[in-house]
Residue, then its C-alpha position, 0 to 999 in steps of 0.5 A: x147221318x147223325x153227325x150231320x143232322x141227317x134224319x131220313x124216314x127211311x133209305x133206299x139203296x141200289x141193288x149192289x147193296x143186296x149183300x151180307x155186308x150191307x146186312x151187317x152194317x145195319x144190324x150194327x147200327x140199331x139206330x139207322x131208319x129202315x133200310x132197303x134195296x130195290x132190286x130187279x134179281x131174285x132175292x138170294x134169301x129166297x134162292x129155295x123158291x126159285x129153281x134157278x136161283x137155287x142151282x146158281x146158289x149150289x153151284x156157287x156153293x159147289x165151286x167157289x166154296x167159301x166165297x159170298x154170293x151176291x148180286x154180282x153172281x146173278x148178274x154174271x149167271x145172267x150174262x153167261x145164259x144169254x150168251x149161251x142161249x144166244x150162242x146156241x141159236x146161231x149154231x155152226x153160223x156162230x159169229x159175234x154178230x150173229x150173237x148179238x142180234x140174237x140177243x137184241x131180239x129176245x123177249x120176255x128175258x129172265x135167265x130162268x127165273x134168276x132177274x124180273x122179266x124184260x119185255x124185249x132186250x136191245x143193244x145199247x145203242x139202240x135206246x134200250x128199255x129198263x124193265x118196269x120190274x122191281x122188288x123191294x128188300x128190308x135190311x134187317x139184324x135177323x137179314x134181307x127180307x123180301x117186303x112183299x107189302x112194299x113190293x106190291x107184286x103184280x108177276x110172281x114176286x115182282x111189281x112190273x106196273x109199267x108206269x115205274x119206267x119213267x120217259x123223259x123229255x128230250x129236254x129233260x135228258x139234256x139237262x140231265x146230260x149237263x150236270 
């Protein structure tokens, strides 16, 4: 950013950046503005405030011994409990429709804690709705910091103000589709 010129107030990332390796660069980097990661997953930092967060962690910790925990590992913990979760409501009738409907009709998803809440899951087809919640993580030398001040939580750690969702206009999204 420096060679070309570039001098943000701040940077924002996506929440795949929610990891050591981010924190390192940045603690390397002194003269970085302030960085942060919006993220919709329990802060790994945090994981001793979350039950479930914390048993992914110790599992992790128990059978991939060595290897650094991130987002990704929420994100398949969270995949794996829906599946379950749906799997096991379809019982002896089990079949790859009848967990996929059982899916799309579950409400108020959160994988026990481990991602902000979703109102109602939908197949991808069926014009799914991100959730409106968020929280914010600072990238420091000292490590990710959960910013509550920032986060301005509304649910537990999460802002979940549903005018975060932005819905666009037919118009809108064509033009967004042609570039």
């Amino acid at each position: 950013m420096t060679t070309a010129g570039y001098h943000p107030a701040f940077v924002i990332l996506g929440t795949q950046f929610d990891n050591s390796q981010t924190q390192q660069t940045v603690a390397a980097n002194p003269s970085l503005p302030p960085v942060y990661v919006e993220t919709q997953w329990w802060p790994l930092s945090m994981a001793s405030q979350n039950p479930s967060t914390e048993q992914l962690v110790n599992t992790m910790h128990t059978y991939a011994k060595g290897d650094s925990i991130d987002f990704d590992d929420e994100e398949g913990a969270e995949a794996w409990l829906l599946w379950a979760k749906s799997a096991s409501a379809c019982g002896a009738s089990l079949t790859v429709s009848c967990v996929l409907n059982h899916a799309a009709t579950t409400k108020n998803w959160d994988a026990g804690g481990i991602q902000a809440p979703i109102a109602k899951l939908t197949l991808s087809n069926e014009n799914p709705q991100p959730s409106p919640c968020f929280a914010m993580l600072r990238l420091t030398a000292k490590g990710i910091i959960y910013d509550k001040a920032l986060t301005d939580p509304t649910q537990s750690i999460w802002n979940c103000n549903p005018k975060n969702v932005v819905q666009l206009t037919a118009q809108q999204q064509q033009q967004l589709n042609s570039l």
